[in-house]
C-alpha positions in Angstrom: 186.5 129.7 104.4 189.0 131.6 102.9 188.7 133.8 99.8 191.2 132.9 96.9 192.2 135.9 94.5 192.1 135.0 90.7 195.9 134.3 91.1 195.1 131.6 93.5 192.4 130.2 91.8 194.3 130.3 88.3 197.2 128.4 90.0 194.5 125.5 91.3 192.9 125.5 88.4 196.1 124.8 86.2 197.1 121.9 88.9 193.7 120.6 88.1 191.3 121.8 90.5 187.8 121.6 88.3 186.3 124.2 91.5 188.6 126.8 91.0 188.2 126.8 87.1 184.4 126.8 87.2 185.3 130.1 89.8 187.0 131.6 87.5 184.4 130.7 84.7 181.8 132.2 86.8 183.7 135.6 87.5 184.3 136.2 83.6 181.4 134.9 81.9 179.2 137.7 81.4 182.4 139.7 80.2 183.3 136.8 77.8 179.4 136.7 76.4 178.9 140.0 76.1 182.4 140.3 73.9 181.1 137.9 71.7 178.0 139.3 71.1 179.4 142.8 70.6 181.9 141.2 68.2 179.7 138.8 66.2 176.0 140.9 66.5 174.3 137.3 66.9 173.0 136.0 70.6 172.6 132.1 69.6 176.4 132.3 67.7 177.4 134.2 71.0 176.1 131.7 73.1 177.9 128.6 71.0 181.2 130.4 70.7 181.4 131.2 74.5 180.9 127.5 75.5 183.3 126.5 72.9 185.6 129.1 74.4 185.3 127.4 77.7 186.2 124.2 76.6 189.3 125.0 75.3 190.0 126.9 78.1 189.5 124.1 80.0 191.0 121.6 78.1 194.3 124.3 78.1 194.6 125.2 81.5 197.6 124.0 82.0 199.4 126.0 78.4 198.2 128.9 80.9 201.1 130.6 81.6 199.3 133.7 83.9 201.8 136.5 81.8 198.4 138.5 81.1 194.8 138.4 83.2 192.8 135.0 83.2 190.4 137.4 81.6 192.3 139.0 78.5 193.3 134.9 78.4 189.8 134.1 77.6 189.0 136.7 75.2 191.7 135.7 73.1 190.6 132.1 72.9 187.2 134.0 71.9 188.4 135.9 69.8 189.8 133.0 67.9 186.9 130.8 68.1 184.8 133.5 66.6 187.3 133.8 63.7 187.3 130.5 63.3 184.2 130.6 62.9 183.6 133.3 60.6 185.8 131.4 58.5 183.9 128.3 58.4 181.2 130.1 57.2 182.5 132.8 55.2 179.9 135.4 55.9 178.0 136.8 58.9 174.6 135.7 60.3 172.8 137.7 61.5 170.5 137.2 64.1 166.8 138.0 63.2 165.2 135.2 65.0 166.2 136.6 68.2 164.9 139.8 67.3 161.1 138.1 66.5 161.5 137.0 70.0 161.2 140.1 71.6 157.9 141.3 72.9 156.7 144.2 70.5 153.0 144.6 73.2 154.3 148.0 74.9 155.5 150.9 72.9 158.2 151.2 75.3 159.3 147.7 74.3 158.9 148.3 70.1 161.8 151.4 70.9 164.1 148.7 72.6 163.6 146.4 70.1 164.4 149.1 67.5 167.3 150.7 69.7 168.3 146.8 69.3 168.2 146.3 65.8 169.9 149.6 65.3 172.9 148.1 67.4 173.0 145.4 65.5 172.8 146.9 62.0 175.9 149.2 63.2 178.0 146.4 64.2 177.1 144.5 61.1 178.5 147.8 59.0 181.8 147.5 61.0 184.9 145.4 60.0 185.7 142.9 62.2 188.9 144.7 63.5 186.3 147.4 64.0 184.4 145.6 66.7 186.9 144.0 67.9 188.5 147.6 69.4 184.8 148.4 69.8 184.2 145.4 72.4 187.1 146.2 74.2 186.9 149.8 74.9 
């Protein structure tokens, strides 16, 4: 079987071949995730915004044009979904519940779970336009 570059799977995907897309889902997902929760500082929100953010790349695939990377393509439909969001509710949430699921047992894992609330608490004191040049660098 051959192996298609993301050019060749962007052009399937935008003549409707559902294999390709989820390819090209799979290749950028992590990066798209991890965006989101460097830009919003909450795991559940990250996880909602980036399935939202594949929808509508799904459902525009074919207003695609391929003048930038499928991947810089997909951050800006995050990008906008997060906004959107932040406008629908007008404040940040931040994420506490995931933080109570961590396991504080090991002293090891009480640092992480510090080191990870101080990560969060940093973004949270950043403006948006802030982390969003943070995420990207």
């Amino acid at each position: 079987m051959r192996v298609l570059d993301e050019e060749q799977l962007v052009r399937r995907a935008r003549a409707g071949d559902r294999h390709c897309l989820n390819i090209l889902f799979d290749m950028h997902y992590k990066m798209v995730f991890g965006y989101l929760i460097k830009l919003c500082g909450n795991v559940h929100l990250a996880e909602d915004l980036v399935q939202e953010s594949l929808l509508k790349a799904t459902l525009n695939i074919k207003k695609f044009r391929g003048d930038c990377k499928f991947s810089t393509y997909l951050i800006e439909i995050a990008t906008n979904c997060y906004k959107n969001e932040v406008r629908k509710q007008q404040r940040m949430i931040y994420d506490d519940e995931a933080l109570q699921h961590l396991s504080v047992n090991a002293e090891g894992e009480v640092f992480t779970q510090l080191q990870f609330r101080e990560a969060l608490d940093t973004l949270q004191q950043m403006n948006e336009e802030q982390r969003s040049q943070e995420s990207i660098m």
